[in-house]
C-alpha positions as CSV (number, residue, x, y, z in Angstrom):
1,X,-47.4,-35.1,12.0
2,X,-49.9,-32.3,11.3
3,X,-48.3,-28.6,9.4
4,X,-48.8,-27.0,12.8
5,X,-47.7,-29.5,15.0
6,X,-44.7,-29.5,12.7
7,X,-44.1,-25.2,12.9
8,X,-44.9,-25.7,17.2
9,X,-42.3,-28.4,17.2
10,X,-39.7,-27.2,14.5
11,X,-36.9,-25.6,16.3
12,X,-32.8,-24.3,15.5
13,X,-30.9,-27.1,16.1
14,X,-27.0,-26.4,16.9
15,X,-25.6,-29.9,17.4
16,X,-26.3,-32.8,15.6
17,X,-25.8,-37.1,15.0
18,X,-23.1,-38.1,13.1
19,X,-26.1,-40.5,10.9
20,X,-26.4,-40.4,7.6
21,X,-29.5,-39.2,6.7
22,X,-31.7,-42.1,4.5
23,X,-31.8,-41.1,0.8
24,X,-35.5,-42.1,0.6
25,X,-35.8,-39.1,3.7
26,X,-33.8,-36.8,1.8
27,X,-35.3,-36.7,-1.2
28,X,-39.1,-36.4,0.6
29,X,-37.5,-32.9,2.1
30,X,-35.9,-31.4,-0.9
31,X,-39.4,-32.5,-3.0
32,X,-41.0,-30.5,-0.5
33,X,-38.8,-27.3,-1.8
34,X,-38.9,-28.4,-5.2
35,X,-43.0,-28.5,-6.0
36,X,-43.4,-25.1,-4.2
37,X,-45.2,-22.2,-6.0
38,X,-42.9,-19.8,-6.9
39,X,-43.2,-16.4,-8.9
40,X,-44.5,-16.7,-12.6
41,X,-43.4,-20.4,-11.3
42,X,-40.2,-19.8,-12.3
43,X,-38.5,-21.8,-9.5
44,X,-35.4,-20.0,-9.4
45,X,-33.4,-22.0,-6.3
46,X,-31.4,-24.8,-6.7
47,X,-30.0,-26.4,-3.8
48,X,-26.4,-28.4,-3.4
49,X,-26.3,-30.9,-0.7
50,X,-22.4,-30.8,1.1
51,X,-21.4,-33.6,2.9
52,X,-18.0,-33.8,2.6
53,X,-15.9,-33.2,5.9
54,X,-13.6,-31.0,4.8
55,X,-16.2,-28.6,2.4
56,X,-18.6,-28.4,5.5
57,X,-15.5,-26.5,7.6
58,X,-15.3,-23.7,5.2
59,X,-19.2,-22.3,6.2
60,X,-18.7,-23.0,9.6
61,X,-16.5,-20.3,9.3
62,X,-19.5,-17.5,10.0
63,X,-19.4,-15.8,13.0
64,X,-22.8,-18.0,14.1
65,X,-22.5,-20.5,12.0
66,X,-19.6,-23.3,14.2
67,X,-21.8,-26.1,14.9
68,X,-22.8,-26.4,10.4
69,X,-20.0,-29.0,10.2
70,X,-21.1,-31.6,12.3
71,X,-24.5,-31.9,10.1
72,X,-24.2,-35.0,8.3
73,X,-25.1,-32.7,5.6
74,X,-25.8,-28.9,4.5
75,X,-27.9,-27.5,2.0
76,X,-26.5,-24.7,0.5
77,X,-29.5,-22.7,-0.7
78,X,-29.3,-20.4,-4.1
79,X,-31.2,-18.4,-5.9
80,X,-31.0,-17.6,-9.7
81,X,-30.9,-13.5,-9.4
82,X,-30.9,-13.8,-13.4
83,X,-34.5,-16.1,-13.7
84,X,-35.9,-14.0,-11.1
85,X,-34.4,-10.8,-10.7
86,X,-36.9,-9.4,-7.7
87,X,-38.0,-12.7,-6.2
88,X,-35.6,-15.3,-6.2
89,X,-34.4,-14.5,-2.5
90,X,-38.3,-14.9,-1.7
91,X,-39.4,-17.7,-3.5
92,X,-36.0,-20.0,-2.1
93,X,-36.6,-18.9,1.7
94,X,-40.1,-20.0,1.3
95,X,-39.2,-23.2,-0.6
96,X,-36.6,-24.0,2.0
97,X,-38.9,-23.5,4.4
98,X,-41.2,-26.3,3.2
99,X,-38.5,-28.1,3.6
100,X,-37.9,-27.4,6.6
101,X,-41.3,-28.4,7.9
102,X,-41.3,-31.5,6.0
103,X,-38.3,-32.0,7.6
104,X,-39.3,-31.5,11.4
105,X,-41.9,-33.8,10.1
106,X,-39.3,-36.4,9.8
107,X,-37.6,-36.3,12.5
108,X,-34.9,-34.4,11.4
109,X,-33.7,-30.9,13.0
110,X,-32.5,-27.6,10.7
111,X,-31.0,-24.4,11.4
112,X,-31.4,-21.3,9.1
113,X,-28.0,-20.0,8.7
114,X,-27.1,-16.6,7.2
115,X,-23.4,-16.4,8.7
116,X,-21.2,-16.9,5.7
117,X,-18.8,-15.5,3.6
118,X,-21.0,-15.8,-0.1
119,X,-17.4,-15.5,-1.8
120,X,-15.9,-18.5,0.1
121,X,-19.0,-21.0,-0.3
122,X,-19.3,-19.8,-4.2
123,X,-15.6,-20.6,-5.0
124,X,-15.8,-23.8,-3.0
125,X,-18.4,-25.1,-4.8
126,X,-18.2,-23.5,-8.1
127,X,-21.5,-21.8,-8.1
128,X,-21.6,-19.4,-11.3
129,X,-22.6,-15.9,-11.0
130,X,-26.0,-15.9,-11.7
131,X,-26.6,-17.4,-8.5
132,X,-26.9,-16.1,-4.9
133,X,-26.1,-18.2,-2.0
134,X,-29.4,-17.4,0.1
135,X,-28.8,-19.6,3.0
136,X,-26.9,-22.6,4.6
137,X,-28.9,-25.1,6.3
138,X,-27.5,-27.8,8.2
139,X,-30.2,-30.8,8.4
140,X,-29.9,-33.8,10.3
141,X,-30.5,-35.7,13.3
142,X,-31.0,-33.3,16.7
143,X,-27.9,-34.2,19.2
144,X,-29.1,-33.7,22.5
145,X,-27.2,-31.3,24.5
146,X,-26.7,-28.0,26.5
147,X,-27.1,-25.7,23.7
148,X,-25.8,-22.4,25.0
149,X,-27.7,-20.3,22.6
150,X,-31.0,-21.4,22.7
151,X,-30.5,-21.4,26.1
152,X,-29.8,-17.9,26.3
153,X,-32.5,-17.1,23.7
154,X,-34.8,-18.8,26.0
155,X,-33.9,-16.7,28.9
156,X,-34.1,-14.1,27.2
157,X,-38.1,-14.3,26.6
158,X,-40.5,-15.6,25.5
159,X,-42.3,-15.2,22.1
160,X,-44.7,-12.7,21.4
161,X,-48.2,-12.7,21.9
162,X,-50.1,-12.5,18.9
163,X,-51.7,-8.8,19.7
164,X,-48.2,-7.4,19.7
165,X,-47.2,-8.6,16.0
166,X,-50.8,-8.3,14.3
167,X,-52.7,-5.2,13.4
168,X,-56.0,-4.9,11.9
169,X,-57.2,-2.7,8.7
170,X,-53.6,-0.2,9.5
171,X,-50.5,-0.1,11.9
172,X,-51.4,0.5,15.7
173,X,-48.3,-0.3,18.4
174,X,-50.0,-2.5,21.0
């Protein structure tokens, strides 16, 4: 699959297979996060793969985040505040999000999720201090069904056209 082909296609998935996903698959996607540029290439993420039942229940305790638990298995997303003090919240959502292409690549669906008590998913899995839990994202096989969510986003519009978000040379509202 071609990069756009992959950001046209790559949607939030909400429900998900029970499969494992292949180890071999796995480890394409978080390569993908790992060889990204990063400030002074200091690569300051570090990403810890949950797939324990019972640990996946205690994120799906965000307000938006119910359906995490039923990935067969969530990234928890960190970022070393201490090796990167300005841009390690940058340089992770950007190296997660190459993964998350090279996922939709795959045939695997992802969902950014930023409903989480930081507290509760740093005690759980005994991340130290120096690192900020950026974002959870449950990856796995899309389950087809009626997504109430993304239906409503969907009613709700359409995205918008490209004179509406771009400006040329300064700011003008279109």
């Amino acid at each position: 699959m071609e990069v756009y082909e992959a950001v046209q296609k790559r949607r939030s998935v909400r429900a998900y297979e029970p499969t494992p996903i292949p180890k071999e698959t796995l480890d394409k996607v978080l390569d993908a996060a790992r060889i990204f540029p990063s400030a002074n290439n200091r690569q300051p993420w570090h990403f810890i793969l949950v797939t324990d039942p019972e640990k996946k229940k205690v994120p799906s305790k965000g307000l938006f985040a119910k359906f995490v638990h039923e990935a067969p298995t969530v990234i928890v997303a960190c970022g070393d505040e201490k090796a990167s003090p300005k841009w390690y919240t940058v340089d992770t959502a950007i190296a997660l999000q190459n993964l998350v292409l090279v996922a939709t690549g795959e045939g695997l669906g992802t969902c950014w999720v930023g409903s989480f008590d930081e507290g509760d998913v740093k005690k759980l899995l005994d991340i130290p201090e120096h690192l900020r839990v950026v974002a959870l994202l449950p990856i796995g096989y899309p389950r087809e069904k009626m997504d109430l969510t993304r239906t409503l986003n969907f009613a709700m519009g359409k995205r918008k056209a490209l004179n509406q978000i771009t400006s040329q040379e300064k700011y003008s509202a279109s």
